[in-house]
Steps between C-alpha positions, in 0.01 A plus 500: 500500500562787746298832362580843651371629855285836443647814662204523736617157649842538440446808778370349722758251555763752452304670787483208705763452823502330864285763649237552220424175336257607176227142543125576561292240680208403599326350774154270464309332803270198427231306686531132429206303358239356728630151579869535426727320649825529699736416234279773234853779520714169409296410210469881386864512532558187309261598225655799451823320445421319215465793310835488402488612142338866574460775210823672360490800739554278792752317310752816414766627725722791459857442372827743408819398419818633289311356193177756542792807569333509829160535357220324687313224285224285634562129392320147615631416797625116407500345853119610581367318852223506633548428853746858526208742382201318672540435879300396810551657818271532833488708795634499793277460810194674575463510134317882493510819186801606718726204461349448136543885418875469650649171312351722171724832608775210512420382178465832345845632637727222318592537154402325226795286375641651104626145390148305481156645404423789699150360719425354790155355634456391848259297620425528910296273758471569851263788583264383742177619349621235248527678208789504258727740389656579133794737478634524191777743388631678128737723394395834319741409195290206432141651509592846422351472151612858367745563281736832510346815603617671201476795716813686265313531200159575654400783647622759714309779249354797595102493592354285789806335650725811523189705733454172687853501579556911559224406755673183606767719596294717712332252667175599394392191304417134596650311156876594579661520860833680553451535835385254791570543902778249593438206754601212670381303190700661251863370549721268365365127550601182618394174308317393749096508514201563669179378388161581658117391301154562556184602313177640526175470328469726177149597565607677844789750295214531215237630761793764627530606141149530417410688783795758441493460159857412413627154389586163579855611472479820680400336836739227451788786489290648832508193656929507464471907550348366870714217572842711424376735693382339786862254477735787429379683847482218699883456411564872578606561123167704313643761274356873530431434099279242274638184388488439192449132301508405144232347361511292164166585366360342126296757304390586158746738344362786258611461115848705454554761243744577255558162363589345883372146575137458534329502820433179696491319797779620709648457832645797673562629888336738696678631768239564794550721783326284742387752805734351749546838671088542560335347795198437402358170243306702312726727428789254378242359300413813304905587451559149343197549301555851335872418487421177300239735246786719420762251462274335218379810360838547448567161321225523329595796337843320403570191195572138623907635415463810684321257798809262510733762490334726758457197746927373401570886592308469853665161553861628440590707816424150681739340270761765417512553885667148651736486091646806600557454908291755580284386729454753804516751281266500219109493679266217352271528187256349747480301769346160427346309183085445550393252221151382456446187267171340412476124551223259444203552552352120554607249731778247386633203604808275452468146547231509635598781778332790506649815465484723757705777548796637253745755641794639275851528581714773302808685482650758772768731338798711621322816699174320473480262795124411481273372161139492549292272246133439467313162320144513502345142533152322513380841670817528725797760463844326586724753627853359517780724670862437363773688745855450596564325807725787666352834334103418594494411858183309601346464157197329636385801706389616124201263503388618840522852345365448172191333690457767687480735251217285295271554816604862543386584097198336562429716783619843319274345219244472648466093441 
């Protein structure tokens, strides 16, 4: 029986077109069991086929006709198989990240197909440090668990929102960004990706934070502060001016007054001037951290409706922008997204593979050429870079940079 797509994911496949598919992904790197032998990717592959009866939400694919009015309705998709969602691939010869970390930019950049199920999981051989390689791919109308924003009858009342926003206005505050420099990463985009992955161990960022006293976070957002930087100059194109980057951040709203829904958890965005205009580590360090502190103080001064609303209104010149052909004209909200997700925190396995690495793959919009996203794991952070193929030239210098700027915090540090 078909039931009715929420507006949330109903947007985002309105939103979706040839040069800005709307699927996340993911990538994850395991070390095969001691004693495993050559035909172990086969048999993974094969066991993974006869899974053929998988849960509901893997089952449903989106559906509109002249008998929903155009509506769009999820419904069961009738001709399920296997074999199309789950797929084996390997690499080409010598088998290293590169080749690995390229097939995945491939894999990212297509589409997922509207008339079946919309997933895909790909299982790859051939790296020639012999482990294996899961990509696996889903669009954000099938995970995107919210339902409307109900922005219209929430909240644009006078009291925390309305100075946050006079301030927005004058640039003065980190929650909302009217204004961020433009550069070569904020254009119009092509469908085609980029992908570049690497971590670092947790307790090396921690040390930088303890010794400066700001957070986990803060140096994470130093560590891209650095890297933009450092790959913005080298390509001749550092603006005079900060970047800025959005940063989804989950916190602990107060209770609201006046009969408004209670406080809760919440998830809002800070915008975050990140010090790309200041030459020295420690200094970039300190911008993202006091710009972070006064982007929460101002959430948390704000209900979980004001919080939605506030972060929909600093989302909507990136939006409104490309809808109404003005790109060139208007100057981006910010520059890039920054997003920081906690993973697990003990080892797993799969088959008997460990798991070693996990690296996400997420969404690049109109004027927003590069995503940045973060998965801490077994003591690691992942950091997976996301950027279209034309509008972020030589994508993997980033790791070089962000690299260099762990060992240059340490040293302003002190660590």
């Amino acid at each position: 029986m078909p039931t009715p797509m929420d507006p949330t994911s109903t947007g985002f496949l309105f939103a979706e077109n040839r040069s800005q598919p709307m699927h996340v992904g993911g990538l994850q790197l395991f070390r095969k069991p001691e004693g495993a032998g050559r035909t172990f990717v086969k048999d993974l592959y094969e066991e993974m086929l006869t899974h053929d009866d998988p849960a509901p939400l893997f089952r449903k694919r989106p559906h509109r006709s002249v008998s929903t009015a155009g509506q769009w309705f999820w419904t069961e998709d009738e001709q399920f198989d296997i074999e199309y969602h789950v797929r084996h691939s390997a690499l080409p010869k010598p088998g290293r990240i590169r080749e690995l970390l390229d097939l995945c930019g491939r894999l990212h950049s297509t589409r997922l197909a509207l008339e079946r199920p919309l997933w895909e999981v790909h299982v790859i051989e051939g790296l020639r440090d012999g482990r294996v390689g899961i990509y696996s791919k889903m669009h954000h109308a099938l995970i995107d668990g919210v339902s409307s924003m109900r922005l219209m009858q929430s909240v644009l009342s006078p009291g925390a929102l309305v100075r946050t926003l006079s301030r927005g206005v004058r640039n003065e505050t980190s929650a909302v960004s009217l204004y961020a420099p433009r550069t070569i990463i904020n254009k119009r985009i092509t469908g085609s990706r980029r992908f570049a992955a690497e971590d670092w161990p947790l307790d090396r960022l921690r040390a930088i934070g303890a010794a400066t006293g700001t957070t986990l976070n803060d140096v994470v957002l130093a560590m891209c502060s650095g890297a933009m930087r450092a790959y913005l100059d080298e390509l001749g194109e550092l603006p005079d001016t900060s970047l800025v980057a959005m940063v989804p951040v989950a916190l602990k709203a107060k209770s609201a007054q006046s009969g408004s829904p209670s406080g809760g958890n919440a998830v809002g965005s800070v915008m975050v001037k990140l010090g790309t205009d200041q030459a020295d580590p420690a200094d970039r360090l300190q911008s993202v951290h006091d710009s972070m502190v006064s982007g929460k103080e101002a959430l948390g001064a704000m209900t979980p409706a004001q919080i939605l609303a506030m972060s929909a209104l600093g989302l909507a010149p990136a939006v409104l922008g490309p809808m109404l052909k003005m790109d060139g004209v208007t100057r981006p909200p910010f520059n890039l997204i920054i997003s920081n997700v906690p993973g697990p925190k003990e080892t797993l396995h799969f088959n008997g593979a460990r798991l070693e690495g996990m690296y996400p793959l997420s969404i690049p919009i109109h004027g927003m050429g590069l995503n940045i996203t973060c998965t801490s794991y077994a003591g690691n952070l992942g950091f997976g870079l996301t950027g279209c193929r034309r509008t972020v030239p030589r994508l993997q210098r980033l790791l070089t940079h962000l690299d260099d700027e762990v060992v240059a915090l340490e040293e302003a540090a002190g660590v």
